[in-house]
Each structure stands twice: as structure tokens, then as C-alpha cells.
N, C-alpha and C positions, 0 to 999 in steps of 0.2 A: 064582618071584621074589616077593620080600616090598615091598610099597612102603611107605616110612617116611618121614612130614610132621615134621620138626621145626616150634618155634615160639619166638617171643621171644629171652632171650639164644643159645638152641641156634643159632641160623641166626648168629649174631655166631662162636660158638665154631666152628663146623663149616664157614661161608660156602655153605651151602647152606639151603632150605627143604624139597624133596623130595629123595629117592633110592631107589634098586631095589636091594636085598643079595638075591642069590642063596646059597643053602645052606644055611641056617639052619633046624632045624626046633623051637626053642622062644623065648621072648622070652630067656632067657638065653644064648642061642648068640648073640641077634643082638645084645646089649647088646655081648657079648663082640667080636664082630666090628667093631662102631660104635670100641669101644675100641683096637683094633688100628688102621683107618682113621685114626680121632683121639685121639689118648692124650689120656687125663683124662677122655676123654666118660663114662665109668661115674661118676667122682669126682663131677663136674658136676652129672648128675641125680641124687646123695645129698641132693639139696638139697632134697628134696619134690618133683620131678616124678613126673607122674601118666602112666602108658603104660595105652592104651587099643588092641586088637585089635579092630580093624571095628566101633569105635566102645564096646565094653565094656571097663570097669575091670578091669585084670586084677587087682586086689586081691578083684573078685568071679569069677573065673576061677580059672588056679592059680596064679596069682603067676607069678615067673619061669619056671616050669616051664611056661605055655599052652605048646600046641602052636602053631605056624603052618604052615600050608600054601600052596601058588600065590596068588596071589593075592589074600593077605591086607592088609590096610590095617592098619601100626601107626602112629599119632600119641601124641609125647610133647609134655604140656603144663608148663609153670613152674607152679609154688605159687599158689593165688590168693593175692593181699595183702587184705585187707582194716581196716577202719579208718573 
């Protein structure tokens, strides 16, 4: 079981903060999954959210393709704004 922190607008779109997806064995399975639960959630974070596996950037991993295992930790973050 994967546990996955949304954050900021996600918890408005989704009305959750945490949740546990079972089955998935890459960040693209569970993107996918997230999308089936709530349509549009893929659309959503096009927007520059940042997805992090037990706290690394998967843009420094293998992107979509990380692996995930039991209990893994994925947290997606919104865009920083700055200004």
C-alpha cells in the first residue's frame, strides 16, 4: 500500500489530505489510478506540481516511471509562486 499527502488546491479538488492506493507499482500507475478515483486529477497537477517518493524529486529519480513499493510515501506539492 502506497500512502499519498496531497497539499493546497489538491485537498479542495480531491476533499482529502492523505490516502493509501493499493496496486500500483510506478508513480504512473498511481497518477493513473488518482485519475480514475478523481477525474481531472492528472489534468490538475499539469499545472507544475512537484511529486516527491519518500521525500525525492522524481524528476531526480525516473520520472513517471519510479518504481513504488509497500510502503512508500508519495507527496504532491503546487508550484511555488514567487514574487
Amino acid at each position: 500500500m502506497v500512502k499519498v499527502k496531497l497539499f493546497a488546491t489538491l485537498i479542495g479538488f480531491t476533499g482529502k489530505r492523505t490516502m493509501e492506493i493499493n496496486g500500483v507499482r510506478t508513480v504512473r500507475e498511481l497518477l493513473d489510478k488518482m485519475d480514475e478515483l478523481f477525474p481531472g486529477f492528472k489534468k490538475e497537477i499539469e499545472k507544475g506540481f512537484m511529486i516527491l517518493v519518500n521525500g525525492r524529486n522524481i524528476e531526480h529519480l525516473q520520472g513517471p516511471e519510479t518504481p513504488l513499493k509497500e510502503d512508500d510515501t508519495v507527496s504532491v506539492f503546487p508550484p511555488a509562486g514567487g514574487g
